[in-house]
Predicted model as a PDB file, atoms N, CA, C, CB and O in Angstrom, pLDDT in the B-factor column:
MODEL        1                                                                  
ATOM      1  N   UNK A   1       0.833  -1.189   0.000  1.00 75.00           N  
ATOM      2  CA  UNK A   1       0.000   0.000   0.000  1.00 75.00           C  
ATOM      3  C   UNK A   1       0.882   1.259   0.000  1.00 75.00           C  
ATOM      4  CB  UNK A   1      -0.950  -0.005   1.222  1.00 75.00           C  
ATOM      5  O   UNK A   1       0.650   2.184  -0.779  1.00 75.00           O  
ATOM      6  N   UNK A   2       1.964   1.288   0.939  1.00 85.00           N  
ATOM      7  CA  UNK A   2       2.863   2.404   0.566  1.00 85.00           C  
ATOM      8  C   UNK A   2       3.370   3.101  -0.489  1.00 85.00           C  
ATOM      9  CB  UNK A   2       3.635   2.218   0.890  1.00 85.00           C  
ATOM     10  O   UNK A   2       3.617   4.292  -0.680  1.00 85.00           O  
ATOM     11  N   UNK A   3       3.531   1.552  -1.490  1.00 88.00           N  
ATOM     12  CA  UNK A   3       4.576   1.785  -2.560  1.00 88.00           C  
ATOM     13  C   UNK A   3       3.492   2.804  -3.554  1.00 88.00           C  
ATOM     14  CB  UNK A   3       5.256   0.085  -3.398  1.00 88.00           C  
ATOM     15  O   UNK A   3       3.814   3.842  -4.132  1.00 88.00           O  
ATOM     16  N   UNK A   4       2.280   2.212  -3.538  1.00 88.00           N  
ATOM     17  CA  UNK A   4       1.178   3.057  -4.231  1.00 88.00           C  
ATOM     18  C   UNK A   4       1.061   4.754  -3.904  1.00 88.00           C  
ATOM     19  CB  UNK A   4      -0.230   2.363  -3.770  1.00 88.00           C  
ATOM     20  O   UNK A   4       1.104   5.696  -4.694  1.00 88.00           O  
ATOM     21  N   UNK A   5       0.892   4.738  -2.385  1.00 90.00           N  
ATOM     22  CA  UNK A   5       0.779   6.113  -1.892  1.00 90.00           C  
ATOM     23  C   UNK A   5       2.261   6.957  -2.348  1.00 90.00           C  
ATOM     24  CB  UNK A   5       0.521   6.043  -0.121  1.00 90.00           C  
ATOM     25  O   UNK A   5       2.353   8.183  -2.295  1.00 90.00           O  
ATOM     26  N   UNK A   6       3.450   5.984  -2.829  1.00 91.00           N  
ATOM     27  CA  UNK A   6       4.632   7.235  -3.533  1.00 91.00           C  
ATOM     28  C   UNK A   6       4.466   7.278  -4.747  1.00 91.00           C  
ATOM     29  CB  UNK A   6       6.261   7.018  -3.427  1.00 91.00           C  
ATOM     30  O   UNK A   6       4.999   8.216  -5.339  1.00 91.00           O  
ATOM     31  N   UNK A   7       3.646   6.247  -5.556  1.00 91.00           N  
ATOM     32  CA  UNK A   7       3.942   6.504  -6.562  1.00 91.00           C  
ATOM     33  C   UNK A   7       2.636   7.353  -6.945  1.00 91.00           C  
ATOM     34  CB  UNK A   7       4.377   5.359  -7.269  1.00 91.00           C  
ATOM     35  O   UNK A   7       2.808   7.758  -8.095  1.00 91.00           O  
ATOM     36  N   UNK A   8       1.742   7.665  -6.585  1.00 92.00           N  
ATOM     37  CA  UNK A   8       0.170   8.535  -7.132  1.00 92.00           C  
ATOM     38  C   UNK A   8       0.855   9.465  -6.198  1.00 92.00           C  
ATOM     39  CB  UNK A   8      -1.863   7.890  -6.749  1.00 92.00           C  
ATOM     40  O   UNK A   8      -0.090  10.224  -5.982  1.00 92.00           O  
ATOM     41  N   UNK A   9       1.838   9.937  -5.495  1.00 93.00           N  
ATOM     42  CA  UNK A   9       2.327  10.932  -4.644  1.00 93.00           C  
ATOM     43  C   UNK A   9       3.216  11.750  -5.943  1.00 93.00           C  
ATOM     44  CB  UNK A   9       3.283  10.245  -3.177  1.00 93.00           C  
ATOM     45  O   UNK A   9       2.893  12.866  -6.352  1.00 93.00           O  
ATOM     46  N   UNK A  10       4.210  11.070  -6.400  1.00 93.00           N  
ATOM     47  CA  UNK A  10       4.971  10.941  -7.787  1.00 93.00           C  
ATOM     48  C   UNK A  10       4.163  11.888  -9.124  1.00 93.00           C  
ATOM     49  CB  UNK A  10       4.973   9.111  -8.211  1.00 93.00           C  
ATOM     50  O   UNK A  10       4.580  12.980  -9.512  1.00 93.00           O  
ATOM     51  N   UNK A  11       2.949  11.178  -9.678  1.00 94.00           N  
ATOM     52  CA  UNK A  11       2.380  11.031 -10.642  1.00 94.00           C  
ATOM     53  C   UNK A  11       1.892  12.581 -10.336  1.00 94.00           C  
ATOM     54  CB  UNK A  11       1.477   9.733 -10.798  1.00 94.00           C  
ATOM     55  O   UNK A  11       2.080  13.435 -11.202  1.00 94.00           O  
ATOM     56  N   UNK A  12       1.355  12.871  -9.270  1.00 94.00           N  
ATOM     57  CA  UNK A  12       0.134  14.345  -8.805  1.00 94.00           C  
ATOM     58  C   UNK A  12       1.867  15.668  -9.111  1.00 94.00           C  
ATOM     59  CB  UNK A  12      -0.875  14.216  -5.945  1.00 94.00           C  
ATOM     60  O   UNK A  12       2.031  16.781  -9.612  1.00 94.00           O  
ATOM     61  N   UNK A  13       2.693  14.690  -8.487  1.00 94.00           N  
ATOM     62  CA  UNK A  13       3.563  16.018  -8.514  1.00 94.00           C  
ATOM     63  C   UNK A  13       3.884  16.187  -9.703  1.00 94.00           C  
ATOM     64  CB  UNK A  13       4.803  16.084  -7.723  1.00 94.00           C  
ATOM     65  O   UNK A  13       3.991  17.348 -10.099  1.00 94.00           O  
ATOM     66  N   UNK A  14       4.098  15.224 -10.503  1.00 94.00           N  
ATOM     67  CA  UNK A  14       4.307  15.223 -12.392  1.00 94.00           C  
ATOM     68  C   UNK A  14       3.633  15.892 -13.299  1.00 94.00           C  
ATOM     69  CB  UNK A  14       4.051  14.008 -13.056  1.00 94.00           C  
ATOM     70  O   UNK A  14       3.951  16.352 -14.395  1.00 94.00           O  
ATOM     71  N   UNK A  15       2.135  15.879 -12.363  1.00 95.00           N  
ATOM     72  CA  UNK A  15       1.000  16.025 -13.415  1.00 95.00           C  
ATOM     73  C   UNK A  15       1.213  17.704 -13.306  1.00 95.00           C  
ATOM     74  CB  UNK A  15      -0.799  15.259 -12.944  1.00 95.00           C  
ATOM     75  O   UNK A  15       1.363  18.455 -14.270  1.00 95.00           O  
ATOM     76  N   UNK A  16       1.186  18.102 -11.845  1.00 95.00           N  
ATOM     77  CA  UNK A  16       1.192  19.415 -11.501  1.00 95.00           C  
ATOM     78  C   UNK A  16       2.202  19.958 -12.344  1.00 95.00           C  
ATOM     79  CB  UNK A  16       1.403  19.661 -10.079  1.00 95.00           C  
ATOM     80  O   UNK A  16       1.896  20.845 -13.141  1.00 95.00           O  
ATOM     81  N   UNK A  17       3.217  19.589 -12.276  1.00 94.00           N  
ATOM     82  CA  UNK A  17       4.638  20.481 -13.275  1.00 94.00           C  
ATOM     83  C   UNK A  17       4.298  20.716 -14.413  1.00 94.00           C  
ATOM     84  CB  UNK A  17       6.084  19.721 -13.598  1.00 94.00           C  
ATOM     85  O   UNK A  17       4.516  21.763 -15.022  1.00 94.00           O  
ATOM     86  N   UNK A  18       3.534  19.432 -14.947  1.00 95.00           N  
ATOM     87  CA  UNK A  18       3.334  19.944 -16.655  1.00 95.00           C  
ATOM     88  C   UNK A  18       2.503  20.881 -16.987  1.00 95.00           C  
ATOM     89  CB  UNK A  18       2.836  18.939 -17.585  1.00 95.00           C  
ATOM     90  O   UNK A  18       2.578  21.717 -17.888  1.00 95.00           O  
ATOM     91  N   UNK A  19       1.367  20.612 -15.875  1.00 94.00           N  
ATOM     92  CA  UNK A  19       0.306  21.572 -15.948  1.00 94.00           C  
ATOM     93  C   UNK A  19       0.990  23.282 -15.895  1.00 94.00           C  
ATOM     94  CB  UNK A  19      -0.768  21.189 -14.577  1.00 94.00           C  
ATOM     95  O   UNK A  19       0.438  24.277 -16.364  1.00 94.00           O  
ATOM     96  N   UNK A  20       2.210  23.236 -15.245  1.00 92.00           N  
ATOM     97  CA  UNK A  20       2.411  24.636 -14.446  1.00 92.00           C  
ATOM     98  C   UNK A  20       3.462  25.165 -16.320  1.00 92.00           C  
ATOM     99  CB  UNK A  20       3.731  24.437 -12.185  1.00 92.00           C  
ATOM    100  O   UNK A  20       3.263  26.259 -16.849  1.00 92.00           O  
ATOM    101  N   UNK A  21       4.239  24.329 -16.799  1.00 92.00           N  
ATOM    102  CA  UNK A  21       5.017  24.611 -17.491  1.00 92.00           C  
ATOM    103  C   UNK A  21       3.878  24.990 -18.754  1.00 92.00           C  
ATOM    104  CB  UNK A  21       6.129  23.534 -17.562  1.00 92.00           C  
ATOM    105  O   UNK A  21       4.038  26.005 -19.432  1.00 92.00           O  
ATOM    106  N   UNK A  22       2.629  23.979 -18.994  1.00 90.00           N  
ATOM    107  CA  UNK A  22       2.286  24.421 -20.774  1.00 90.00           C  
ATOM    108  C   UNK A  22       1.550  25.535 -19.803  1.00 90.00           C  
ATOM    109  CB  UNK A  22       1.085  23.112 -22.276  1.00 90.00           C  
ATOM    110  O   UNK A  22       1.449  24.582 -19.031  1.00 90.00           O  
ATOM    111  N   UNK A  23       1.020  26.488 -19.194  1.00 86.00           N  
ATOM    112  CA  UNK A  23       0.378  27.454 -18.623  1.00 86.00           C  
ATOM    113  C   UNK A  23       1.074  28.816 -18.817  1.00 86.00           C  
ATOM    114  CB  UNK A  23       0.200  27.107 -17.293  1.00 86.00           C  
ATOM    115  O   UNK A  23       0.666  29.875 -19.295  1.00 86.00           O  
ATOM    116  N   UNK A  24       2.520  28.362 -18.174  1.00 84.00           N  
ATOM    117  CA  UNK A  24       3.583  29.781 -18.759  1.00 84.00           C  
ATOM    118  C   UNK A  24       3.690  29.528 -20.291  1.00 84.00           C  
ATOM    119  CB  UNK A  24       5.483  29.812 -18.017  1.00 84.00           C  
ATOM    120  O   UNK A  24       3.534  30.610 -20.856  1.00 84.00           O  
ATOM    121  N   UNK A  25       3.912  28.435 -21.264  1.00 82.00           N  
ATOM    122  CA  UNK A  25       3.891  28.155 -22.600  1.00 82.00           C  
ATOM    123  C   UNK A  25       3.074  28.896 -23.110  1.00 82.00           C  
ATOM    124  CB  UNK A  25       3.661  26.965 -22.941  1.00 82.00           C  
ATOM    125  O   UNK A  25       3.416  29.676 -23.999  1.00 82.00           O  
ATOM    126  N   UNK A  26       1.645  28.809 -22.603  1.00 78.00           N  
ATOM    127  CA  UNK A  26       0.572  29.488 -23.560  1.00 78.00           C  
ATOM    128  C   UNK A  26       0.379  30.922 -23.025  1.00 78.00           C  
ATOM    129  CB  UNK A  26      -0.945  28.656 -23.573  1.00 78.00           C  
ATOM    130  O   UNK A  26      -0.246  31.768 -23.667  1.00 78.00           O  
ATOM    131  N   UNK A  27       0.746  31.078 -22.239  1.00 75.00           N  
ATOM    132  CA  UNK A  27       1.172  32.757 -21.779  1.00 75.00           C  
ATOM    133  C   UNK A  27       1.867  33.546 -22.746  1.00 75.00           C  
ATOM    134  CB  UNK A  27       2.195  32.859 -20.511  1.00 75.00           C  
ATOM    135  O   UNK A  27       1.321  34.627 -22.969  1.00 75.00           O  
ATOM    136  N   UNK A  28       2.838  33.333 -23.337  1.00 71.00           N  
ATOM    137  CA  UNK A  28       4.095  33.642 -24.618  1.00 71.00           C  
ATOM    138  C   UNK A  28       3.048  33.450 -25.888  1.00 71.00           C  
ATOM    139  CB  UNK A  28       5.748  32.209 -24.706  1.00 71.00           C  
ATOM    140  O   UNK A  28       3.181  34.291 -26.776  1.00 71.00           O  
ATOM    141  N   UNK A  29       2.344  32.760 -26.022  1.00 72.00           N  
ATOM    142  CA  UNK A  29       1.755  32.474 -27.248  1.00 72.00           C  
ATOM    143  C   UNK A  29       1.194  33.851 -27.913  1.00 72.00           C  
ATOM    144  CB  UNK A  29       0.630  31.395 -27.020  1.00 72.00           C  
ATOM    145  O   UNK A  29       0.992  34.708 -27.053  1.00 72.00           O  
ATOM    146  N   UNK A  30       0.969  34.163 -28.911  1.00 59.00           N  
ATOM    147  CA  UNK A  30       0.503  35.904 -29.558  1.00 59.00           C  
ATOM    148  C   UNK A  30       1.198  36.573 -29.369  1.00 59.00           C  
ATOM    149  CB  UNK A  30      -0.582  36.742 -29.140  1.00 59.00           C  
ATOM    150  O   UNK A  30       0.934  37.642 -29.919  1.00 59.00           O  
ATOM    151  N   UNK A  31       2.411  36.585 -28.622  1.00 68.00           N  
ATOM    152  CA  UNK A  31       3.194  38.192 -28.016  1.00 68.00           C  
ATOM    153  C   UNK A  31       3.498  38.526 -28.745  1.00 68.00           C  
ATOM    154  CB  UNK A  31       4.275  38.484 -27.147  1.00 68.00           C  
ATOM    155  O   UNK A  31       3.339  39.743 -28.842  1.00 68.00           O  
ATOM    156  N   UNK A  32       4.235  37.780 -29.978  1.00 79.00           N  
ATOM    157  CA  UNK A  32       5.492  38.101 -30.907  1.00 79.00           C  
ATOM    158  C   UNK A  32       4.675  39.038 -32.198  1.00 79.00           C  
ATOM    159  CB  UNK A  32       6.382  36.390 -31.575  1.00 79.00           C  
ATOM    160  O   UNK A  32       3.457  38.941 -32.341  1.00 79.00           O  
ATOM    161  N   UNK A  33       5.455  39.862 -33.017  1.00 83.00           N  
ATOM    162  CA  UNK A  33       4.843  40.360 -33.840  1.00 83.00           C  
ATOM    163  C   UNK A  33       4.737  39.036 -35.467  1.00 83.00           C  
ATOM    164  CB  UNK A  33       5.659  41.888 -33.932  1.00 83.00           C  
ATOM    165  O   UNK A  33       5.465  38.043 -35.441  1.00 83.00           O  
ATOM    166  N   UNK A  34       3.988  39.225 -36.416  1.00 89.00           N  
ATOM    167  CA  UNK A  34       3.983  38.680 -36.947  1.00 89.00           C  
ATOM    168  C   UNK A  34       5.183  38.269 -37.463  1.00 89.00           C  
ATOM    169  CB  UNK A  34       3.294  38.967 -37.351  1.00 89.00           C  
ATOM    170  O   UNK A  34       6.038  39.023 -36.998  1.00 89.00           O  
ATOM    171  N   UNK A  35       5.952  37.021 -38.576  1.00 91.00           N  
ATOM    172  CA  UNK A  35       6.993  36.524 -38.948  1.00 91.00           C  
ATOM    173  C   UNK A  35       7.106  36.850 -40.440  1.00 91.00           C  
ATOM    174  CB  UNK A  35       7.020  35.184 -38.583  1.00 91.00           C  
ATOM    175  O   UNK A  35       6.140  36.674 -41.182  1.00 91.00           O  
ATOM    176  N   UNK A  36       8.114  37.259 -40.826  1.00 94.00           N  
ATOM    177  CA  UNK A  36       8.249  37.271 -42.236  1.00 94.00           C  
ATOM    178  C   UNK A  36       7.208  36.623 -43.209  1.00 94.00           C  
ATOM    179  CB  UNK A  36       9.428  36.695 -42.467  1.00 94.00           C  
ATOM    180  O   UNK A  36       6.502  37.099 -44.099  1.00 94.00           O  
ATOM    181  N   UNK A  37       7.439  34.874 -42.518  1.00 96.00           N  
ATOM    182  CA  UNK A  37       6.709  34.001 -43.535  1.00 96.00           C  
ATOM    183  C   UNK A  37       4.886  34.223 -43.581  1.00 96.00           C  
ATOM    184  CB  UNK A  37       7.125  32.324 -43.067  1.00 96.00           C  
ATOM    185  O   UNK A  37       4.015  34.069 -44.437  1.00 96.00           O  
ATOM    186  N   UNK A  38       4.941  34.754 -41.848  1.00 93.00           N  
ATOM    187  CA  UNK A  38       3.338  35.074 -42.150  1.00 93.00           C  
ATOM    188  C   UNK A  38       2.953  36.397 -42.824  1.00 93.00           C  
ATOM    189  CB  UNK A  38       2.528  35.103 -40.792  1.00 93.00           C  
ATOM    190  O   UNK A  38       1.828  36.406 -43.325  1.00 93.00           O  
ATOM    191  N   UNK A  39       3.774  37.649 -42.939  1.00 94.00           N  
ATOM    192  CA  UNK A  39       3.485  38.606 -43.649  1.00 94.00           C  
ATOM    193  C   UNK A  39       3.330  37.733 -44.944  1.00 94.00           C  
ATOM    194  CB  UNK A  39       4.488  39.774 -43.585  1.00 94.00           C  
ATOM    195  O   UNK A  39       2.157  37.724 -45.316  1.00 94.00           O  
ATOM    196  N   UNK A  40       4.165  37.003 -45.733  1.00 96.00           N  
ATOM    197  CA  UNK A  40       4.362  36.633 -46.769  1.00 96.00           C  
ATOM    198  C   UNK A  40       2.946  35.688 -47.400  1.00 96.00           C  
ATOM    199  CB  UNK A  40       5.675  36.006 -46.604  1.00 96.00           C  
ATOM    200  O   UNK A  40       2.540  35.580 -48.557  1.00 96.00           O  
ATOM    201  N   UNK A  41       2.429  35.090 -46.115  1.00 95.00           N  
ATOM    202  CA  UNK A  41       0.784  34.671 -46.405  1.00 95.00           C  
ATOM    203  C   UNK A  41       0.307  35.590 -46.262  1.00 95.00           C  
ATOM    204  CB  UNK A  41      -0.012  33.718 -45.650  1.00 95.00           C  
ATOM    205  O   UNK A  41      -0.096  35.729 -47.417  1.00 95.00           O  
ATOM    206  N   UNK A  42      -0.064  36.521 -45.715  1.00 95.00           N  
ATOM    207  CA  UNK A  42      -1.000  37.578 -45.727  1.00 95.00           C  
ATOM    208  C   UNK A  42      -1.137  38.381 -47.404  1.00 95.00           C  
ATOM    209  CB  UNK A  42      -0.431  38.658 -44.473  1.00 95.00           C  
ATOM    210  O   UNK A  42      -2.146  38.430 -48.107  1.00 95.00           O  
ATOM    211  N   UNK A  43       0.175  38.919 -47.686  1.00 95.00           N  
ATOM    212  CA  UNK A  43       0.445  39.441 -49.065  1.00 95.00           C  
ATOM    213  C   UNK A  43      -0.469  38.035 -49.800  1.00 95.00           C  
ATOM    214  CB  UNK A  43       2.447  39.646 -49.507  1.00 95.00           C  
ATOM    215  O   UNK A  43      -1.640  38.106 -50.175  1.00 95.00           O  
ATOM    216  N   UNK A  44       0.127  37.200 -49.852  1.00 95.00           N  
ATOM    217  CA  UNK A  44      -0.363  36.253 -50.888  1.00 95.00           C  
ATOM    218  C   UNK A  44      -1.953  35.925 -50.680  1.00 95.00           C  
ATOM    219  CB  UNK A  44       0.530  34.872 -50.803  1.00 95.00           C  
ATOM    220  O   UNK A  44      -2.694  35.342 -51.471  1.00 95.00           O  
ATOM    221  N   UNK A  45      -2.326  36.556 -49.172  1.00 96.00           N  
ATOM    222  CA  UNK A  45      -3.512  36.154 -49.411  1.00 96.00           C  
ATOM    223  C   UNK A  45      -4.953  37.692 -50.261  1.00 96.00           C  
ATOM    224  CB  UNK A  45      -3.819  35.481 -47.688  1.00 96.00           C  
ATOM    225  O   UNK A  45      -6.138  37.725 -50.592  1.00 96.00           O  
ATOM    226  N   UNK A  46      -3.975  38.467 -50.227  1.00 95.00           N  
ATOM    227  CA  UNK A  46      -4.500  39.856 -50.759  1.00 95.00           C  
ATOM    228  C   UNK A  46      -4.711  40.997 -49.859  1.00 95.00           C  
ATOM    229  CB  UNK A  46      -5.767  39.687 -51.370  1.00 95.00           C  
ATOM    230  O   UNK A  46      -5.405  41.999 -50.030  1.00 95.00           O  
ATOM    231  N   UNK A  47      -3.899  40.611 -48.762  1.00 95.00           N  
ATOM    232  CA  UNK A  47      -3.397  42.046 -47.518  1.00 95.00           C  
ATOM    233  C   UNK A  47      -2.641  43.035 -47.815  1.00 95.00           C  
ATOM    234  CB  UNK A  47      -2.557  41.692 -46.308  1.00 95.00           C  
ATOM    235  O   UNK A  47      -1.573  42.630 -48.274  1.00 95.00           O  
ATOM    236  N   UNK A  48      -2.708  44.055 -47.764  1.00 95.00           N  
ATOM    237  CA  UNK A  48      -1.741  45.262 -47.758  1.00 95.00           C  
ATOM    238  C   UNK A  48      -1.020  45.790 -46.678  1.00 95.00           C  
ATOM    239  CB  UNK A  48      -2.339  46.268 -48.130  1.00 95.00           C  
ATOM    240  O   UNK A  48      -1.424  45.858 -45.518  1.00 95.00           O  
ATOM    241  N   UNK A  49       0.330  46.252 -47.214  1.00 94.00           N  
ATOM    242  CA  UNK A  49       0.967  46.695 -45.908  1.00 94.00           C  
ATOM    243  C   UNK A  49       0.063  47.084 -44.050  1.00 94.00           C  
ATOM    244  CB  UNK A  49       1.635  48.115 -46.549  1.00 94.00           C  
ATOM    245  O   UNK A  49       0.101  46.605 -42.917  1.00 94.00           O  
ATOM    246  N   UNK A  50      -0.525  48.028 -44.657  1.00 96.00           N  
ATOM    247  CA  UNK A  50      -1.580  48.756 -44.035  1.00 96.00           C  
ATOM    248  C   UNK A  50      -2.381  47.732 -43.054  1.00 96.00           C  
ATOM    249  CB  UNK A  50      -2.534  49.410 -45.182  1.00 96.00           C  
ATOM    250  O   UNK A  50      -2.451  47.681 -41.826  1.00 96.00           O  
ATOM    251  N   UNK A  51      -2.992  46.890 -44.147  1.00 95.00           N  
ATOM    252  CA  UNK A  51      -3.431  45.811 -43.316  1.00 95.00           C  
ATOM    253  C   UNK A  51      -2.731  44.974 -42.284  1.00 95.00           C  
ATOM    254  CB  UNK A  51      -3.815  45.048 -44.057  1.00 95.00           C  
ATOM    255  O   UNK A  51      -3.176  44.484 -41.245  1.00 95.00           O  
ATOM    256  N   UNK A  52      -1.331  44.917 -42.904  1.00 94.00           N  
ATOM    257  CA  UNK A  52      -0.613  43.622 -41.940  1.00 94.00           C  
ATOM    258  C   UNK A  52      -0.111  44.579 -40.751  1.00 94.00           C  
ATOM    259  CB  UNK A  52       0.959  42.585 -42.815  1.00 94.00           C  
ATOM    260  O   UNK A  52       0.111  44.009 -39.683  1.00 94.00           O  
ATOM    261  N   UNK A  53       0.089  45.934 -40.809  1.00 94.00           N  
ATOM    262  CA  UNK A  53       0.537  46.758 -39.716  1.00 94.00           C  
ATOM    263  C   UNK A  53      -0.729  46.864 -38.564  1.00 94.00           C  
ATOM    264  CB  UNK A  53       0.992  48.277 -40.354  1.00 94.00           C  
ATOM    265  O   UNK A  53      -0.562  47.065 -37.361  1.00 94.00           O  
ATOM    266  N   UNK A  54      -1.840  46.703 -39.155  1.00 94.00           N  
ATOM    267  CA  UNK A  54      -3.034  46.476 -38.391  1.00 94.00           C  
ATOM    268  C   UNK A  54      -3.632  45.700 -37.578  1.00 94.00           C  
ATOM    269  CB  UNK A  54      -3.628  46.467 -38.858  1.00 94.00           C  
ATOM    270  O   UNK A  54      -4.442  45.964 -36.689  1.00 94.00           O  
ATOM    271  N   UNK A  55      -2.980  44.235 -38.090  1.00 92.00           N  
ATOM    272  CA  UNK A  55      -2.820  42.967 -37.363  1.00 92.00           C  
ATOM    273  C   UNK A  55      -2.010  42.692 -36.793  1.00 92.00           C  
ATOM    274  CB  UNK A  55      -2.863  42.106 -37.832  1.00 92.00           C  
ATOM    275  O   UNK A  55      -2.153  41.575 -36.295  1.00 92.00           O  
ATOM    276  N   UNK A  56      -0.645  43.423 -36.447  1.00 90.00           N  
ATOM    277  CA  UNK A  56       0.030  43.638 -35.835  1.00 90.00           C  
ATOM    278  C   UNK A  56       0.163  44.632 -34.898  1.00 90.00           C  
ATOM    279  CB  UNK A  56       0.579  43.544 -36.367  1.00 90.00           C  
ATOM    280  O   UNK A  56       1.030  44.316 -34.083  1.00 90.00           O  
ATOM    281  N   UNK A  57      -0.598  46.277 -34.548  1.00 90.00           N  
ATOM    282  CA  UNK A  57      -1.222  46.298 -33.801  1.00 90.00           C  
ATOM    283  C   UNK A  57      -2.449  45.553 -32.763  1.00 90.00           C  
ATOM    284  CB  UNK A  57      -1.250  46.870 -34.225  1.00 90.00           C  
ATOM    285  O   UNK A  57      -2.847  45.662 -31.603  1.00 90.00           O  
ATOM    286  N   UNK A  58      -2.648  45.012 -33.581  1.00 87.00           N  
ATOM    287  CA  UNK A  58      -3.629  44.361 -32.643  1.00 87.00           C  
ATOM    288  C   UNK A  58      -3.527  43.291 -31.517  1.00 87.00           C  
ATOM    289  CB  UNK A  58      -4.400  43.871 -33.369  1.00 87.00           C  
ATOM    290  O   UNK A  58      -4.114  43.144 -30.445  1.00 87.00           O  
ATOM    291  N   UNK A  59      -2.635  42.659 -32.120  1.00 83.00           N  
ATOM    292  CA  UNK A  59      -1.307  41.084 -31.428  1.00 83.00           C  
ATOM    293  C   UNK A  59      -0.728  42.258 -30.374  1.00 83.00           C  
ATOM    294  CB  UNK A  59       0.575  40.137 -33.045  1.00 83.00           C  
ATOM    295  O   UNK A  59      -0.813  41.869 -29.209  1.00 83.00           O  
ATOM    296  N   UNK A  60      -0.297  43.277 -30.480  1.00 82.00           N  
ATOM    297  CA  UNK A  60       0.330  43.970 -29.460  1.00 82.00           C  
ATOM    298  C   UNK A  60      -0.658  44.242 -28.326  1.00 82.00           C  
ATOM    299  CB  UNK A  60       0.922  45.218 -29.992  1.00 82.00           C  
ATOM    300  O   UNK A  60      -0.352  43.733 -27.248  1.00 82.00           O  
ATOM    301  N   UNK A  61      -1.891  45.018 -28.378  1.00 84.00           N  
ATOM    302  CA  UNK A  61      -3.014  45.139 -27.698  1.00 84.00           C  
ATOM    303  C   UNK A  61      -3.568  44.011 -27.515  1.00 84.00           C  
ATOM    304  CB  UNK A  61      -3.813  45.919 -28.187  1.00 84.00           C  
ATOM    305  O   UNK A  61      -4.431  44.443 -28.279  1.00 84.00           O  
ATOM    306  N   UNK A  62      -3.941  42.942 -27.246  1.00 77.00           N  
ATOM    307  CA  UNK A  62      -4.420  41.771 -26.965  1.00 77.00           C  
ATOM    308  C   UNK A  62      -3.526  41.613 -25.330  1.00 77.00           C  
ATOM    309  CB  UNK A  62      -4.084  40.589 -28.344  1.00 77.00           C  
ATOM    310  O   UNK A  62      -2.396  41.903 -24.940  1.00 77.00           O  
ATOM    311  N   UNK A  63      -4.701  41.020 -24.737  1.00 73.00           N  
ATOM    312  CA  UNK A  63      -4.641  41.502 -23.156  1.00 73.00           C  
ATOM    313  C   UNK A  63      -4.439  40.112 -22.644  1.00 73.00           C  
ATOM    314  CB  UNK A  63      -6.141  42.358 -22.430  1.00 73.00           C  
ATOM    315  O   UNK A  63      -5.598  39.704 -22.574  1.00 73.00           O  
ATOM    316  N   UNK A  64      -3.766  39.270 -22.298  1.00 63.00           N  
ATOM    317  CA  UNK A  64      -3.674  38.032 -21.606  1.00 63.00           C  
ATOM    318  C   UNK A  64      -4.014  38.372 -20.005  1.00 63.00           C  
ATOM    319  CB  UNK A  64      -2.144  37.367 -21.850  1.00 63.00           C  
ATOM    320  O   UNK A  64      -4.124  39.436 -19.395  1.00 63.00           O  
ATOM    321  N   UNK A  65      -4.161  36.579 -19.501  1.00 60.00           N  
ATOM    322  CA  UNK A  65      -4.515  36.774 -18.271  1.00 60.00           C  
ATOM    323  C   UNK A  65      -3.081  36.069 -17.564  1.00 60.00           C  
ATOM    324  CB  UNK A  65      -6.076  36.092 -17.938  1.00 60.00           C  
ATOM    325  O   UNK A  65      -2.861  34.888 -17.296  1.00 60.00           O  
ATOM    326  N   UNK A  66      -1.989  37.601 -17.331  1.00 52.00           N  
ATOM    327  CA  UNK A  66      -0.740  37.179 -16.604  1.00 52.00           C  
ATOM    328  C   UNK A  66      -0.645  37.235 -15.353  1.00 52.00           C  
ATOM    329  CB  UNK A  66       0.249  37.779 -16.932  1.00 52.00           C  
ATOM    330  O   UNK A  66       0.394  36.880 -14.796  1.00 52.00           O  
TER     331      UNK A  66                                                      
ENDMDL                                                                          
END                                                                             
């Protein structure tokens, strides 16, 4: 019975870390301004400068819960 109570003792503390690490992961997610390659879809998809500077304001203003 012990060996159980270390190892689901083990597993809760495992589970907790991952949980804690993809949480800061998806925190970072949107910050960045857009990437070359995605300007480069945007153009191709029929965006204009104007436009992609717009969607990139906006990624900046976007409010996470830090």
């Amino acid at each position: 019975v012990y060996k159980r109570q270390v190892i689901m003792s083990a597993v809760t503390v495992a589970l907790l870390l991952a949980i804690d690490i993809t949480d800061k992961a998806l925190k970072k997610v949107g910050k960045y301004p857009l990437t070359i390659q995605e300007r480069q879809i945007l153009i191709d998809a029929g965006f204009n400068f104007q436009d992609i500077e717009t969607i990139n304001q906006e990624i900046k203003s976007l409010k996470y819960n830090d």
